[in-house]
C-alpha positions in Angstrom: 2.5 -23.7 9.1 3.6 -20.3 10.7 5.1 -17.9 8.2 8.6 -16.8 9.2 11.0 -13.9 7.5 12.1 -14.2 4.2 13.7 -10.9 3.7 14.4 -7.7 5.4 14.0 -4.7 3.2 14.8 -1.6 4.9 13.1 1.7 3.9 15.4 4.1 2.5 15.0 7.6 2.5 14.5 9.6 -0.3 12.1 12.3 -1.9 9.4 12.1 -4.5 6.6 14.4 -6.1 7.6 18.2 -5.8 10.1 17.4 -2.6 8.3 14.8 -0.3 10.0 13.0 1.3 9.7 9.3 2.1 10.7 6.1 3.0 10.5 3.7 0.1 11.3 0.0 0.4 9.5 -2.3 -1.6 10.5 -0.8 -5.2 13.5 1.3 -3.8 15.6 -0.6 -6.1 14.2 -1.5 -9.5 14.0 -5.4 -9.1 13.1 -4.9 -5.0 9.5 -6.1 -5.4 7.6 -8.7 -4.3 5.3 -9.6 -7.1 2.5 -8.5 -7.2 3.3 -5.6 -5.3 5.6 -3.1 -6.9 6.5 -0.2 -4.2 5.1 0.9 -0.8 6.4 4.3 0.5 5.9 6.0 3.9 5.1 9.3 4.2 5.5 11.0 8.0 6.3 14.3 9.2 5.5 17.2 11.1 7.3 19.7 9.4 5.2 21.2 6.0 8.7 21.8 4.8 8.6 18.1 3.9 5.3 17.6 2.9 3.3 21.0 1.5 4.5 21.0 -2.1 2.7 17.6 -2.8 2.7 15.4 -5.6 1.5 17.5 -9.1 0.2 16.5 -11.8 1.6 13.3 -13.3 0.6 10.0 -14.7 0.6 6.2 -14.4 -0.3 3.1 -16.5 -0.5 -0.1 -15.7 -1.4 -0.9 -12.1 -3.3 0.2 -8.7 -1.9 3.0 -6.7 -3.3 2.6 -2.8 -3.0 6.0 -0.7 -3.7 5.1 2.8 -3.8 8.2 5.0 -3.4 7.7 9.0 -3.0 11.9 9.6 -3.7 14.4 7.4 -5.9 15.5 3.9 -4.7 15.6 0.7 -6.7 16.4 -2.5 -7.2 14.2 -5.1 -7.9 15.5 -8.7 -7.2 13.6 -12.1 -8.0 14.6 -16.1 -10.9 12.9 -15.7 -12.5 15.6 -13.8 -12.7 13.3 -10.9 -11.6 14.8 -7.7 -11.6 13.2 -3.6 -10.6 14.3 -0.4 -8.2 11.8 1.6 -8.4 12.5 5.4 -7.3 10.9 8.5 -8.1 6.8 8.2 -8.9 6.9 4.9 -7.9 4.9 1.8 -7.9 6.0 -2.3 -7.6 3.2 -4.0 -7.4 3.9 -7.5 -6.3 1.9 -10.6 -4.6 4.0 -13.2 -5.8 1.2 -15.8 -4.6 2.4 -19.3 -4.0 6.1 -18.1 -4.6 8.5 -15.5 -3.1 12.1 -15.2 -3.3 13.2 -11.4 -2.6 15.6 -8.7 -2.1 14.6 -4.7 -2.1 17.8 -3.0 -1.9 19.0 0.9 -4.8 20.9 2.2 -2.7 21.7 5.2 0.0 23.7 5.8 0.6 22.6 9.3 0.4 19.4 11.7 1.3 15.8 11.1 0.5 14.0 7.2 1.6 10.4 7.7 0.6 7.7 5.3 1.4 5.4 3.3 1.5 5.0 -0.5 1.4 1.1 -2.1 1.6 0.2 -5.7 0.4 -3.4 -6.9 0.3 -4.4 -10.6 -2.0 -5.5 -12.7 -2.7 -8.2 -15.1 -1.2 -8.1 -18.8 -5.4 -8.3 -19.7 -6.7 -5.6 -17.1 -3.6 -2.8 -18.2 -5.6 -1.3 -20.4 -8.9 -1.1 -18.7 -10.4 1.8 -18.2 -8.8 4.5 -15.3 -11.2 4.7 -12.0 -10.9 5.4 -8.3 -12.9 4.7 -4.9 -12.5 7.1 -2.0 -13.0 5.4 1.4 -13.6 6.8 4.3 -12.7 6.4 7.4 -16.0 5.4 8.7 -16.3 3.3 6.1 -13.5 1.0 6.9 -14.1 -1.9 9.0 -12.5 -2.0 13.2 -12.5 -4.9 14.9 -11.4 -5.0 18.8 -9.4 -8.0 19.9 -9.7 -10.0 23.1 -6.3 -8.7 24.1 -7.3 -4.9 23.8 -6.1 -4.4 20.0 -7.8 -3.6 17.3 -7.4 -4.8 13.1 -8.6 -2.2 10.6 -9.9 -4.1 7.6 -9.0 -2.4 4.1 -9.2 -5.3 1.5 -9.8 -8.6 2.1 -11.3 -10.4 4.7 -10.3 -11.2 8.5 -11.6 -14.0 10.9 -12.9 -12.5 14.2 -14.7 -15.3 16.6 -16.0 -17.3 13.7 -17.4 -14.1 11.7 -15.6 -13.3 8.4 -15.4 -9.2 8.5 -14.6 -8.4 5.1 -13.2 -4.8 3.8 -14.6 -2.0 1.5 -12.1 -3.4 -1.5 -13.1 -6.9 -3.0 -13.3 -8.1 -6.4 -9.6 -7.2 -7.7 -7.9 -10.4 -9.5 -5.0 -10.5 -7.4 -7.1 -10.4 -4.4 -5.3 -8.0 -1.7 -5.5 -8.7 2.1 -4.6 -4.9 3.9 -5.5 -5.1 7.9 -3.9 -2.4 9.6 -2.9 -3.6 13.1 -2.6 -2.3 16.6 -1.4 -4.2 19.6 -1.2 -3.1 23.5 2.1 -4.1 24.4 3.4 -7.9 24.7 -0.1 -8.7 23.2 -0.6 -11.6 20.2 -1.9 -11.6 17.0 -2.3 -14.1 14.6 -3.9 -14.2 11.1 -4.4 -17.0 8.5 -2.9 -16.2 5.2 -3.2 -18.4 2.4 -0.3 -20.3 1.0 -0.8 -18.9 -2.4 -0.5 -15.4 -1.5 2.5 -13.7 -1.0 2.7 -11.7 2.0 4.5 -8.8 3.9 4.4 -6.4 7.2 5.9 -2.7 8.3 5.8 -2.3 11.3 5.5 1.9 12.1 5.4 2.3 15.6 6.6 0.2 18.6 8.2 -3.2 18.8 6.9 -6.5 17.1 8.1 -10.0 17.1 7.5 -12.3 14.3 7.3 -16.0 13.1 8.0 -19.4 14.9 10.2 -19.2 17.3 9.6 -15.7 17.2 12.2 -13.0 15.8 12.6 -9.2 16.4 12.0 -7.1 13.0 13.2 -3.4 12.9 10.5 -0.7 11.9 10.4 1.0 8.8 11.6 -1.9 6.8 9.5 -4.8 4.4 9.4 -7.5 6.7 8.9 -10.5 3.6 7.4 -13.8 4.7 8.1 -16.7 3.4 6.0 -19.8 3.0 3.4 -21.1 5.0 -0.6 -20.0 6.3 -0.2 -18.2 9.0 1.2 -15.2 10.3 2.2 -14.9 13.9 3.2 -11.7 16.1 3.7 -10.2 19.6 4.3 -6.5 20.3 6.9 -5.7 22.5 6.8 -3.6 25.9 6.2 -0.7 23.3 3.3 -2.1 22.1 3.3 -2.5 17.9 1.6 -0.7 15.2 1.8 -2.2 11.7 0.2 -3.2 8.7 -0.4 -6.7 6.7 -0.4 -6.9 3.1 -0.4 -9.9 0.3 -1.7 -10.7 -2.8 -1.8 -13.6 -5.6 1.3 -13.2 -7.7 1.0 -12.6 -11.4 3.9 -14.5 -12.3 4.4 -12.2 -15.4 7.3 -10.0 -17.2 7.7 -6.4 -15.7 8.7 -3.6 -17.4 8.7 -0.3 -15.3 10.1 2.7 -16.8 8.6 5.8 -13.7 5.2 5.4 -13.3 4.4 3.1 -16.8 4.8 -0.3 -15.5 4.1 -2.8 -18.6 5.3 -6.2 -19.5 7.1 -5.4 -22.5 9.4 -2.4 -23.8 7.3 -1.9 -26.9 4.3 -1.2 -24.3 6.4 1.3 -22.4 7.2 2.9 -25.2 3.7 3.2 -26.4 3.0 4.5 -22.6 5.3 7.3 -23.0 4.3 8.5 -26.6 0.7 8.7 -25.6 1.3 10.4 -22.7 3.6 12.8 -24.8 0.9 12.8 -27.8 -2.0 14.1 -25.1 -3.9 10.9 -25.6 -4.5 10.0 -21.9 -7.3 12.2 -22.0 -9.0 10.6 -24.0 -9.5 7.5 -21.5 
């Protein structure tokens, strides 16, 4: 059963960090989520006036933060003294657990930084695990070419390519993330299987894309939602299409989000805030 749209949620503009701006949709309203994930932003400029003063020191609890970079390098560092570069095609994946302080900072005061920024919750029993992060590198990342002249990066999860399973550098989490990012030659096809249980979306960030059965134009820059089904179908447009596909097992719990402590209950974000006012993240 081909997946069709469920929702459109357009990315809205906006600014975050120390003055970067964005597009956020999923999570640009407080309840505009689709479990599990809780936000995706875009990031993508030319102009360092939008970009150099970065994202300084601050902290999260409670759920994964996924930094995908498709131009640029930014600097990772956190109280843990742990510290990553993010270049061109790479992913951070990190999971803030029960606390992480952290810094995202340009190492470039010039040229394009484009990217993307995703947020996907945790479990009430993984919350308060322990604060960690994997830097991927590009190289690292798997790139399949298609028949039709495309080609599927593989960031979590696995994708069917003439009866191989090609599976990505992120496996193991409990909500089980698919993340391909897809490139088409225009008017070309692709088709994925996603499973029923999973909730899915795509953004679409360059060219023209059709989706679903019969097929429907999306706009860019928005969270196109899909709704039930196993399959995902597309065709890029005379523009060709650039996008990316991402779903996950839904949690099916209570959210309570106050910034960057998302818990399921107000006494948890309360606790949250007074140990990160009480200097007891570092002690994670």
């Amino acid at each position: 059963m081909i997946r069709n749209i469920q929702t459109v949620i357009p990315g809205i503009a906006t600014s975050d960090g120390a003055g970067v701006k964005l597009r956020r949709s999923l999570g640009g309203q407080q309840q505009v989520r689709l479990d599990p994930f809780l936000m995706l932003d875009e990031f993508s400029s030319n102009d360092p006036n939008n970009y150099v003063a970065g994202f300084p020191a601050h902290p999260h609890r409670g759920f994964e933060t996924v930094t995908y970079m498709l131009e640029g390098h930014m600097l990772h560092e956190d109280h843990l003294g742990s510290q990553g570069h993010l270049k061109t095609g790479g992913v951070q994946w990190m999971t803030a657990g029960r606390g992480i302080i952290h810094s995202e900072m340009p190492q470039q005061d010039s040229g394009a930084m484009r990217g993307f920024q995703l947020w996907i919750n945790l479990p009430a029993n993984e919350k308060m695990k322990a604060a960690g992060y994997l830097d991927i590198q590009a190289e690292n990342i798997p790139k399949i070419s298609l028949p039709n002249g495309g080609a599927v990066k593989v960031i979590a999860g696995a994708f069917e390519n003439e009866g191989e399973s090609i599976t990505g550098p992120i496996q193991g989490i409990t909500t089980a993330p698919l993340f391909l990012d897809v490139h088409l030659p225009p008017n070309a096809e692709f088709a994925h299987r996603i499973p029923q249980e999973l909730n899915a979306f795509i953004y679409i960030y360059e060219g023209e894309l059709e989706v679903g059965g019969p097929m429907r134009a999306v706009p860019k820059q928005a969270a196109i939602v899909l709704g039930d089904g196993d399959r995902l179908k597309t065709k890029a447009g005379s523009l060709g299409a650039q996008f990316i596909v991402l779903a996950a097992k839904p949690l099916h719990e209570p959210i309570v989000q106050h910034g960057p402590f998302v818990m399921n209950t107000r006494a948890e974000i309360e606790q949250a805030i007074d140990d990160y006012q009480n200097n007891r993240f570092v002690i994670s």
